[in-house]
Phi, psi and omega in degrees: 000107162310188218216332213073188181260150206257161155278154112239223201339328180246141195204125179215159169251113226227141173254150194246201162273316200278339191146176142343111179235144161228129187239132181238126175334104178237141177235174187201100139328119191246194188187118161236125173055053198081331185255157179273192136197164175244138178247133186222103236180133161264165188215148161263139164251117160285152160261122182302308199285176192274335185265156201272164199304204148193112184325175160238117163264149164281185188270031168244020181049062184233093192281119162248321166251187174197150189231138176298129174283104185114355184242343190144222106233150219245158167257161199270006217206337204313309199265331144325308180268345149312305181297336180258030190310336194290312192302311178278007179281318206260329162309308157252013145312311169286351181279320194287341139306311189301294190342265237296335176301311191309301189276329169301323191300255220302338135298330174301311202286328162337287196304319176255027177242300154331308196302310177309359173287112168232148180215119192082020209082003193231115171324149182287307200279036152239359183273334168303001175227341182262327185308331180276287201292018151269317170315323205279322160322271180331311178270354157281310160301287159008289178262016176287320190276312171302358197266294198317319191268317137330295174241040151283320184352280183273355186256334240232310164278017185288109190339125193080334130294149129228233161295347140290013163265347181303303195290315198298320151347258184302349187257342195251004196238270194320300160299301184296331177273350169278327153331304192294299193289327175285010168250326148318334195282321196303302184298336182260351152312319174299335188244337179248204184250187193269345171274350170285332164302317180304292265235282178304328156264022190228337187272315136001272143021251210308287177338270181351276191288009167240313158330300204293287173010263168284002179247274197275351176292303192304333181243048161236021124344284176294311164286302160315104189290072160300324183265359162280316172314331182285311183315300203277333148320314172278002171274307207276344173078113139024319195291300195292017170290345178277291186274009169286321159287000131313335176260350166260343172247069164284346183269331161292343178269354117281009170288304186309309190321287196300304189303313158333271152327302161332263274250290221255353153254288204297310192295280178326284184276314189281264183001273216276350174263247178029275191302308199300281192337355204212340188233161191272181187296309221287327180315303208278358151325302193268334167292297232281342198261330181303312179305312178343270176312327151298350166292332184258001169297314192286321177305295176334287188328283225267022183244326165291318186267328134359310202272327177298323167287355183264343163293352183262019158292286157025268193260063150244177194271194168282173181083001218245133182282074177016289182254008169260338172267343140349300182266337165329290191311312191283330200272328158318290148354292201297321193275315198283348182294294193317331191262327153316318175292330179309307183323271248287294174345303206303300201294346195247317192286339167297295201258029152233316200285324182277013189277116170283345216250024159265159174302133152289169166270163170228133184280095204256152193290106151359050215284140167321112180249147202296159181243108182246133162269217191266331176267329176277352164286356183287277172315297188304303207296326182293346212265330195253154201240359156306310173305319175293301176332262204318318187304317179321301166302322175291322175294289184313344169287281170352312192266321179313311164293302174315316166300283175344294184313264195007293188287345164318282196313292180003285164317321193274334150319312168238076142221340153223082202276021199239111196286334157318312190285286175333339182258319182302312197274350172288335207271350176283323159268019141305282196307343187265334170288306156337285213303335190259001181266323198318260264254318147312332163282354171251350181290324210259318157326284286229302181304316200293283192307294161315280218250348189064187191293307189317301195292323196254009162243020187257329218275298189301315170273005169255348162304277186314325160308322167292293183294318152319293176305308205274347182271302096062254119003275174306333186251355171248005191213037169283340170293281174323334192261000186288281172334302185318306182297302200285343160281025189238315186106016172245170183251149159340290183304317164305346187263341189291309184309300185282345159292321184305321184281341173275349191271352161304282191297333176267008176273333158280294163297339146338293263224244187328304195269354189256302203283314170328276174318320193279306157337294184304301194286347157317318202253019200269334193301316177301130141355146185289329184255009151272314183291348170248345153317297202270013218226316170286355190260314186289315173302316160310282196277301176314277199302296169326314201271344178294319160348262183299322201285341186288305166350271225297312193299334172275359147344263176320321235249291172311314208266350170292297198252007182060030161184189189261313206310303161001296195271351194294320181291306158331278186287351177277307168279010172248028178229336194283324182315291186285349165294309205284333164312300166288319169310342199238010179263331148269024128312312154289337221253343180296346194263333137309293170292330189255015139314302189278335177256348141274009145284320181289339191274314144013243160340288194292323176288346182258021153264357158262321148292345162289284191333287189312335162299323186273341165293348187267349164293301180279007150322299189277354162241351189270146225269168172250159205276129148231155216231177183240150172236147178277102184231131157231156156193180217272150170240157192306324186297334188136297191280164179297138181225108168247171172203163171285137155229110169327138178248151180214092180094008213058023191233096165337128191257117206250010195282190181294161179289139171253246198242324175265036175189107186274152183259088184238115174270177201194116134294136177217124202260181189277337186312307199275020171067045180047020166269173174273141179243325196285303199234156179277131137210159190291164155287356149290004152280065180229151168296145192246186199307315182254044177070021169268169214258098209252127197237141203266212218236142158307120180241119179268166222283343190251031173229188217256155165288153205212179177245074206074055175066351160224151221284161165233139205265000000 
């Protein structure tokens, strides 16, 4: 930004036809478009009087006035600053920005001198936004596993139930209301703001499990329409037992619902929407794996603490309902953890999202995802036969845990029929599910690092194939296995229950620490528009039908043979189908992939020796940069002189100015405090009392011109 034109160097005293004059040299650095020039022009001062005029110095060798003899002294600038006011107007608009700029610069310096701070290696001022959201983690997931471990609880020992009521559950209750709630949730995204949001979708919640607690558990007696349910089970037969207990236990089938929704709101969508808003890429690299593993820190807790309120049956007297002072306890719990998340939301959105001295997110454009429907997500997957693979893998996971939970929980009904004993023991395979994804996640570097992607997507359906045959097994072959069972001290059913509980737990940590990762890594080797193509054909289509699908086939399968015990011989050979079926779809996808990811690793080392050749060529022809230094000091004359001096390597060229070292002198009068108005320079570039020569910061020839050492745009 000019300035106007400085006085330097020629200063003369000149007589005219009008009079006594003094003309003086000017020159003005301008800037178009990026490029310098100097601009050079004289100006005349007239004197009224006869005699000729005589400079004035302040006491810094800055000549501003000049004085008449018999007339005064004149300012030396007066009819200049009249003409230009708009111009000095604008002038100290910019000192005033460099101020504010000087105190941000100085704040930054503050700031990245904090920063510079650590404690465990982690920078301090980033332990102020993850510690409040792993804590904000941590109680969610906490009570997600007691929700979880609850309400198989209540629908499964609930009168008139049992574990048939699951596939039927979830395909006709659970999917419509998660349907429901993302078309409420989309509209009030649309009217509130994102913390009325949070807040209007988690206090519901909370409201909800502390009502069923203390309200709708004690009354449901009242509430549950038994003798209608009794009606339509003796018309309808034993087969409809699975959705007639939707209808005689609806407040438990909704807890179950809502215990659900927890897990695919709070956690999914608030949480992780949350943390994407407020943290940067480099953060959630290095955090996001730490919650991972902290999630399964929460599952221990809260699988310990599960069991201690379904133990306080114990010590109550008789008559007293066990498991409703149970849920009291837990459910208490549960609301007061839900206000803690509320607290901690409120303290990072007062003090952190608005803390200028945390890093921002920068806020990126939306990318676009192909919009595929249901037949061109069809079509593409059949078409490809990498995409077929993977898909493959996705569906078989899905249906396989399902068959399998589904036929546990049965078991574990009659084994444990007392909904206190079903929870305690739920609450063990929780803390034990913790404890083996834990371990597995550290486990699974190792597997990866050895042995590869082949080896470590393999790992998982034959974990299900093995506990699976042998659970399986147990429940179709209790009789022969009984003499056996019984010198170990167990019955079938008891053997049944703790293999069903290891192919639970090591099959879901398989799954987070193996299968998860081999998935993601699948789709990094494939072409973008395969990799975003076949990556919308699998959400569409794959994760719904993985879902559902274990559902629908034990449906059918229950309302075809009249029970699950029925369907059991059934669901053991239609899970032995689809592991092999998984097993030999990753074998193929092994045969593919790691082809593909050595060509690719390929391809990137010789585009890393080309590079490197070619830089070590053009190294050597290529010219050297050069950048300026600013230098001023008094010139014999009075005035200031700064100049650009070409830099080469960092080694100043002090020989004569060429073409690359522009030359700009400056006057700087005292009103502006010695700043430089033309060019950067810091405040320690001023000359100091006995005229030596003080050298300012490299600045290259493409940077902005500035005001008191800050740049301006």
């Amino acid at each position: 930004m000019g300035a106007g034109p400085m006085p330097i160097l020629a200063k003369e005293c000149i007589t005219t036809g009008y009079g006594p004059a003094l003309q003086i040299s000017f020159q003005t650095p301008t800037r178009n478009r990026g490029s310098s020039s100097i601009t050079s022009f004289n100006k005349t001062f007239f004197s009224s009087q006869p005699t000729s005029p005589i400079l004035k110095y302040d006491n810094l060798g800055l000549a501003n006035r000049w004085s008449i003899p018999g007339k005064g002294t004149q300012d030396l600038f007066a009819r200049s600053k009249a003409k230009n006011r708009k111009q000095a107007s604008k002038q100290q608009a910019v000192r005033a920005e460099a101020a504010s700029a000087a105190v941000s610069t100085s704040a930054d310096a503050l700031n990245s001198s904090a920063v510079s701070k650590k404690f465990l290696g982690i920078e301090i001022i980033t332990l102020k936004k993850v510690i409040p959201l792993g804590l904000m983690f941590f109680c969610i997931l906490f009570n997600y596993t007691a929700l979880r471990n609850t309400k198989d609880v209540l629908v499964v020992t609930a009168k008139g139930s049992s574990a048939e009521i699951i596939p039927f559950l979830k395909t006709w209750v659970n999917l419509p209301m998660a349907i429901g709630f993302m078309v409420i949730y989309t509209k009030l995204s649309n009217v509130l703001s994102k913390e009325a949001l949070f807040y209007a979708c988690i206090l519901p919640f909370l409201a909800f499990f502390g009502t069923f607690a203390f309200v709708m558990y004690p009354l449901v007696d009242v509430l549950h329409p038994t003798a209608l349910a009794d009606s339509l089970l003796a018309t309808l037969g034993p087969r409809f037992l699975g959705p007639i207990a939707i209808l005689r236990n609806w407040t438990f089938v909704l807890f179950y619902v809502m215990a659900e929704l927890w897990g695919s709101v709070v956690v999914s969508l608030l949480f992780w929407g949350f943390a994407n808003q407020i943290t940067t890429v480099d953060e959630a690299k290095q955090f996001y794996p730490l919650f991972g593993l902290g999630a399964n820190v929460a599952l221990i807790f809260a699988g310990r603490t599960v069991k201690y309120f379904s133990e306080l049956r114990g010590k109550l007297g008789p008559g007293v309902d066990g498991w409703g002072v149970s849920l009291k306890g837990m459910m208490s719990l549960v609301v007061l953890l839900g206000l803690v998340i509320c607290g901690i939301y409120w303290w990072v959105n007062k003090y952190v999202v608005n803390d200028p001295s945390l890093p921002k997110v920068e806020k990126k454009k939306k990318k676009e995802k192909p919009k595929m429907n249901l037949s061109e997500s069809t079509k593409f997957l059949l078409n490809s036969r990498y995409i077929r693979d993977l898909a493959t893998l996705v569906v078989a996971y899905g249906i396989s845990i399902n068959l399998v939970e589904v036929t546990w929980k049965s078991k574990l009904k009659a084994q444990f029929p007392s909904p206190n004993d079903y929870s305690a023991f739920m609450g063990d395979f929780s803390t034990w599910t913790g404890v083996v994804t834990f371990s597995m996640m550290l486990l699974s570097r190792f597997i990866f690092r050895k042995y590869g992607w082949g080896v470590a997507a393999s790992i998982t359906p034959t974990v299900l194939l093995i506990t699976g045959a042998a659970f399986f097994s147990l429940v179709l072959f209790s009789g022969p296995l009984t003499p056996a069972l019984a010198s170990l001290g167990m019955t079938p059913l008891l053997a049944a229950v703790y293999v069903g509980a290891l192919q639970n737990i090591f099959s879901k940590s398989a799954k987070y620490s193996l299968f998860d990762p081999c998935k993601e890594m699948a789709y990094i080797p494939l072409d973008e528009d395969t990799k975003v193509k076949g990556k919308a054909a699998i959400d569409v289509v794959c994760n719904p039908l993985g879902k559902s699908g274990g559902a629908l086939i034990q449906q059918f399968l229950i309302l075809g043979f009249g029970s699950l015990s029925n369907s059991t011989p059934y669901l053991g050979i239609i899970l032995l189908g689809i592991v092999l079926a998984w097993l030999n779809a990753a074998r193929s996808l092994d045969s593919q992939f790691t082809p593909l990811v050595q060509k690719d690793l390929k391809t990137k080392l010789l585009k890393g020796k080309l590079s490197a050749m070619s830089s070590a060529i053009l190294d050597k022809f290529r010219s050297k940069e050069v950048t300026y230094r600013f230098v001023s000091v008094l010139n014999e004359q009075g005035f200031i002189e700064g100049r650009y001096v070409p830099v080469f390597d960092g080694q100043a060229i002090t020989s004569a100015p060429t073409k690359a070292s522009t030359e700009i002198s400056a006057v700087v009068n005292t009103e502006n405090s010695l700043a430089v108005i033309q060019e950067a320079v810091s405040d320690s570039d001023h000359p100091s009392a006995d005229g030596a020569v003080i050298q300012g910061e490299a600045v290259k020839d493409s940077d902005y011109e500035s005001v008191g050492g800050a740049p301006v745009k």
